[in-house]
N, C-alpha and C positions, 0 to 999 in steps of 0.2 A: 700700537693704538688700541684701545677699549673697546668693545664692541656691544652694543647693546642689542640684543634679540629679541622684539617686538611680535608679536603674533597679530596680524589681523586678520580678526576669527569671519569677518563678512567674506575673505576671499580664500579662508582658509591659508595662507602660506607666511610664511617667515619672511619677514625684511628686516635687513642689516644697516642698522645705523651707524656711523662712525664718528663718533663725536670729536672735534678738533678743543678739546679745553686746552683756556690758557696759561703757556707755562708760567710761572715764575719763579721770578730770574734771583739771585743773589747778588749783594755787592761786588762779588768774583765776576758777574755778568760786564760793568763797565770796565774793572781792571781787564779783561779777554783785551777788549778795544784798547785800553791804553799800552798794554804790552806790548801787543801788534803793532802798536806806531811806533813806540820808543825802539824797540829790540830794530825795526827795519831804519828806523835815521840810526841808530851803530853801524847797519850795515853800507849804509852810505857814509857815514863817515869816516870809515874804515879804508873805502875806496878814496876818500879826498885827501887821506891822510893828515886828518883831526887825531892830534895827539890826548889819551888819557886824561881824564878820565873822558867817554865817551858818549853820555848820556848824563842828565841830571839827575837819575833815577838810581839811589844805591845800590838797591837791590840786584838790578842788570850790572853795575858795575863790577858787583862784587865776583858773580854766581858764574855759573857758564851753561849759557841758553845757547839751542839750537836754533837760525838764522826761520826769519816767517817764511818763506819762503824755501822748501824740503830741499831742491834743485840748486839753491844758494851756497849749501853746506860745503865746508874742504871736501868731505869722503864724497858727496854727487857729483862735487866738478870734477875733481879726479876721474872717477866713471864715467864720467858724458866726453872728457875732453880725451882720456890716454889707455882708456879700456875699449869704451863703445868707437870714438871717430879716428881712434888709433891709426893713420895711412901709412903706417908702416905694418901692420898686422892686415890679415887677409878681412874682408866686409862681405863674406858670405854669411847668411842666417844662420847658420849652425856654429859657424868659427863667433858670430856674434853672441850668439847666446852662452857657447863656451866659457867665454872671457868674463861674461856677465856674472855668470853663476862661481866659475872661479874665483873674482873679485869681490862677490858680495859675502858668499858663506863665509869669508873671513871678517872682511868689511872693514879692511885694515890696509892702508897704503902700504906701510913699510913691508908687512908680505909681500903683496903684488912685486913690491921691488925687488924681493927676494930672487921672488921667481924667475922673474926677467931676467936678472944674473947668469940665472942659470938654465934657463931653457926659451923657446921660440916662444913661448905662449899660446900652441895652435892647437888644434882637437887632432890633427893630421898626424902630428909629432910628439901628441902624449903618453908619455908612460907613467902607470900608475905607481910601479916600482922605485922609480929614479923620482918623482915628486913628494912619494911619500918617504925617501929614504933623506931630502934636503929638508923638508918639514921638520923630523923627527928630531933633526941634529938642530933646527932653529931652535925649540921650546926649549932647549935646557938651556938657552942664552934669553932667549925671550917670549915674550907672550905674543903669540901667532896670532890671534883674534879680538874684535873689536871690544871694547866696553858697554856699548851702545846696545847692546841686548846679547840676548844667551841663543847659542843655536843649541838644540838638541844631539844628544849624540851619536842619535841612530846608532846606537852598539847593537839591539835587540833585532834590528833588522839586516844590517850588513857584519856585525858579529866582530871586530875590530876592536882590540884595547885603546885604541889611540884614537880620540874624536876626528881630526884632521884625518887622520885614514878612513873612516865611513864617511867623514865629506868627501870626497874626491871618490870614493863610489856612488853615493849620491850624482854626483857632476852626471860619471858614467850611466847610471841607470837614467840619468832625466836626457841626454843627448843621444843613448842608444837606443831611445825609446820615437825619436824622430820629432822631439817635441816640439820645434820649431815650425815645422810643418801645421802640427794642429793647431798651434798658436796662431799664424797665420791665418788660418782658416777659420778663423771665431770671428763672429759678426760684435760680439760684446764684451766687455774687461769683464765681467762678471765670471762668463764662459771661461776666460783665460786662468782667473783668480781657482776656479773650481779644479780644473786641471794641476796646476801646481799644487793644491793643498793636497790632491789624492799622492803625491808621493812621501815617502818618509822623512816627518822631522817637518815637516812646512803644515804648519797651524795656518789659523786664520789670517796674526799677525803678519806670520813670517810670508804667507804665500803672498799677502795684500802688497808689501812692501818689497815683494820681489818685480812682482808683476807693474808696480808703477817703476821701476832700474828698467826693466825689460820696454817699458812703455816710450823710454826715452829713444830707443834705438829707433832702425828701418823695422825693425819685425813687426811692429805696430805701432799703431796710429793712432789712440782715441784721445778721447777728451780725459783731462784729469776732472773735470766735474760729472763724469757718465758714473761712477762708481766708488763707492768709500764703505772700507770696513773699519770700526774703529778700535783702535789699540787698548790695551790696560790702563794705560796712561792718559789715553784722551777720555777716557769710562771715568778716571779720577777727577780731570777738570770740570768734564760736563756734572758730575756729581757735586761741584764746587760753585757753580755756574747758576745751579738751580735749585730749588727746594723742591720742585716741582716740577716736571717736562709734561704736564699737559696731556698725558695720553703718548708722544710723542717718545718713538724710540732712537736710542743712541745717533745711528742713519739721518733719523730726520730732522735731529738738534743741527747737527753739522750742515746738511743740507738748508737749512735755514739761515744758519750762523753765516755759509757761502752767499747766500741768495740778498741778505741783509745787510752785510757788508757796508756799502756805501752810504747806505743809509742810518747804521749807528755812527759811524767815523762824522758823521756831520752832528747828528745829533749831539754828542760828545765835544766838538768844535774839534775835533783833530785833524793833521793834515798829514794823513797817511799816503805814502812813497811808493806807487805801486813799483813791479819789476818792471820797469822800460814798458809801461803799457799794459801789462800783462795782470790782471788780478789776481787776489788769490785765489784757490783750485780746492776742490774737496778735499784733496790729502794736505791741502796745509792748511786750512781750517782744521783737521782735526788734529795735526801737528803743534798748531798754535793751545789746545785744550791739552797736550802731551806738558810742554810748557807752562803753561796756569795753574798746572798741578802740582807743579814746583812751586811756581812762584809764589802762589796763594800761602805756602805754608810758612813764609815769611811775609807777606805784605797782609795775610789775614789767616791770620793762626788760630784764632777762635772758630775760623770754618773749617770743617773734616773733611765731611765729602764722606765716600768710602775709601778713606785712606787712615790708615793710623799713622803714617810716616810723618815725622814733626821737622826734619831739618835739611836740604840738599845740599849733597853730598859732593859736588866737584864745584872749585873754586873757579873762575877765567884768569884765563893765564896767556897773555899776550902772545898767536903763532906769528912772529914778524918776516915769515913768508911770502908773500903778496900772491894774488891769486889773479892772474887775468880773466875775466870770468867768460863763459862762451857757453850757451846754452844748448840744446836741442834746432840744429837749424828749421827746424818746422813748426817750431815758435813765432819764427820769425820777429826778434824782439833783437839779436844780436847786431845788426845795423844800429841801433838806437844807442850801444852801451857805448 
């Protein structure tokens, strides 16, 4: 926000104004909303098993959007349902954060399944040798790591040719460091998010999106509306969104965009789907602006934004896996599904 520095000279002292101007919005501003409802009825239709196409909306038909809902995705349930509440793996905080960090630096199912082939999956029984030596022989068959963003290679700090081998000292240095313990110990996600980016290779993005994986376990507890940093991708929607944010920074678009919710879905006459009760959450608010970023550059290609990219790039392409879905039991929303 602006700050305007007023002097009044009778009391002699400085007072801080903060002026709230109003943003304004773009025609991206209603498409946000409409996205949000169409892309979440696919996701119920999906579960009713409504066949193809899925929506009336081209666009979504064609392209391949991530679900409104972050915790909805294939790669979260995975993680919530066979990494985090795994009852065949040990549920101590440390063997949990293990698996966490294991599963996400990749961020790739078929790894994880790799893995499991061939080892317990425990922090007790890992060896950096025999992990990095089954890695090394995956990649000349296949791509070990997600599409979905780039992790750093940390080479410069753990000195390793091979990215997958300074990840897994990465693992080592953030669990021999007792990190679960200080995480614990934090009163705020904020505190937590601070903690993960001091180590190598976890930016802002990366550490924001670790800490909401982590946020799902027992290690913590908070709210998904206590805290949001927002991605490159969601800096493209909100750039698309507005002509103008009012003084108002990236943080507080989102934080509005959450808070407002219910009240543009009506405004718009839409009849958006929550999760089994559940609203949306700061990280999917600013997920659904990750999404708009895309969309916009087909449903309004005369808006830029700060993006020069003109076409997205992956088609949908039917996974006909079914997904029983099972959330975080501290949701409490899993009764309902």
């Amino acid at each position: 926000m602006k700050e305007n520095l007023v002097l009044d000279t009778k009391k002699s002292e400085i007072i801080i104004h903060v002026p709230l101007a109003p943003a304004k919005p773009t025609e991206v501003f209603d498409s946000y909303w409409k996205f949000a409802s169409l892309r979440q009825e696919v996701f119920f239709n999906r579960i009713e098993g409504i066949e193809f196409p899925l929506t009336s909306d081209p666009i979504i038909n064609k392209y391949k959007f991530t679900n409104v809902y972050r915790a909805s995705d294939r790669v979260s349930q995975f993680l919530i349902k066979n990494v985090i509440y795994n009852e065949n793996l040990p549920n101590s905080p440390k063997e949990i954060l293990f698996r966490i960090l294991l599963f996400k630096l990749f961020n790739k199912i078929e790894t994880w399944e790799l893995l499991s082939e061939n080892f317990n999956l425990t922090w007790e029984d890992y060896d950096f040798q025999a992990y990095d030596r089954v890695l090394s022989n995956a990649i000349s068959k296949n791509t070990i790591y997600s599409a979905a963003y780039i992790m750093p290679s940390c080479k410069s700090y753990f000195g390793h040719l091979r990215k997958h081998s300074n990840h897994l000292k990465l693992i080592e240095l953030i669990i021999n460091k007792n990190t679960h313990e200080f995480l614990m110990s934090f009163k705020t996600m904020q505190e937590c998010f601070e903690l993960l980016k001091s180590f190598p290779g976890l930016g802002d993005f990366l550490a924001y999106q670790l800490v909401i994986d982590i946020n799902y376990s027992q290690i913590l507890n908070f709210s998904e509306s206590e805290f949001v940093v927002a991605g490159p991708g969601a800096k493209g929607g909100i750039s698309k969104c507005f002509n103008d944010t009012g003084g108002l920074s990236n943080v507080e678009i989102i934080k509005f965009m959450t808070d407002r919710q219910e009240k543009e879905f009506e405004r718009l006459e839409l009849s958006f789907k929550t999760l089994w009760g559940r609203r949306l959450q700061l990280i999917d608010c600013q997920n659904i602006f990750c999404e708009v970023d895309k969309y916009a550059r087909v449903k309004h290609p005369d808006i830029m934004g700060n993006s020069d990219r003109l076409r997205i790039k992956q088609t949908f392409k039917i996974n006909k896996k079914p997904i029983n879905f099972w959330f975080p039991p501290k949701w409490n929303i899993n009764k309902n599904i």
